[in-house]
C-alpha positions in Angstrom: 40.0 -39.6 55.4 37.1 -38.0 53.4 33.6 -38.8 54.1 30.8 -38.4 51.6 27.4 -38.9 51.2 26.1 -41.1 48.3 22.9 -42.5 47.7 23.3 -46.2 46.5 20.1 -48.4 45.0 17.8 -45.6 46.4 18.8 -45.2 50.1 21.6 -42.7 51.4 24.9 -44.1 53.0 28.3 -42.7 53.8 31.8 -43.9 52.8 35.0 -42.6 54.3 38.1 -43.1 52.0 41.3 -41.4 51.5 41.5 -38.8 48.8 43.6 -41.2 46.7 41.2 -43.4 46.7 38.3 -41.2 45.8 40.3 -40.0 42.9 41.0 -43.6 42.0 37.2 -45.1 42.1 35.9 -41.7 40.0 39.0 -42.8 37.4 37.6 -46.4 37.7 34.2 -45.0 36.9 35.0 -42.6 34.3 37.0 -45.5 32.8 34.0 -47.9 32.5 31.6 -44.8 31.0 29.3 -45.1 34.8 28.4 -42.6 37.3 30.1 -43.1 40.8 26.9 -44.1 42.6 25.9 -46.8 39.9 29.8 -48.1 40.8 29.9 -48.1 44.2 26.2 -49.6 44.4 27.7 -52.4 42.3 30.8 -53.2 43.7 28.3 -52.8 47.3 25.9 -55.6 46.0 29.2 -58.1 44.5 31.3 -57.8 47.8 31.3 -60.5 50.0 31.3 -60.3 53.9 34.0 -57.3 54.2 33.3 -53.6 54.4 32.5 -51.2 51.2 35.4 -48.9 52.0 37.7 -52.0 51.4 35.4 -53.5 48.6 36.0 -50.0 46.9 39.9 -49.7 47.5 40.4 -53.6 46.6 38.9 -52.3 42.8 40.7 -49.2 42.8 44.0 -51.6 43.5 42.9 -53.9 41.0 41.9 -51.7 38.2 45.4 -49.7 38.4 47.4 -53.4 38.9 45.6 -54.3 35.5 46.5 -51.4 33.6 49.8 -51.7 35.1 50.4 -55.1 33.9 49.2 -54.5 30.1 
């Protein structure tokens, strides 16, 4: 697991991921022309009751499945 610091809608949090899935949300970002923090504050305000470490790897999974499936 990797932990980093990110600052989302103005107030710092933390989010521990494995480097997989680090490399897949900045591919996710990079991919929809955003900076990391504006898609990680995004997919934090859309995610229902769960945690943001599996809101973020449920897009990473679903952003590869669709390119996968073109």
């Amino acid at each position: 697991m990797e932990k980093r610091s990110l600052t989302l809608d103005g107030h710092r949090t933390s989010l521990a991921l494995e480097p997989a899935f680090w490399s897949g949300i900045e591919a996710v970002a990079a991919a929809r022309g955003v900076s990391l923090p504006a898609l990680v504050s995004a997919i934090d305000r859309e995610r229902g009751a769960g945690g943001l470490a599996s809101a973020v790897r449920v897009t990473v999974l679903d952003h590869f499945r669709g390119l996968s499936e073109r």
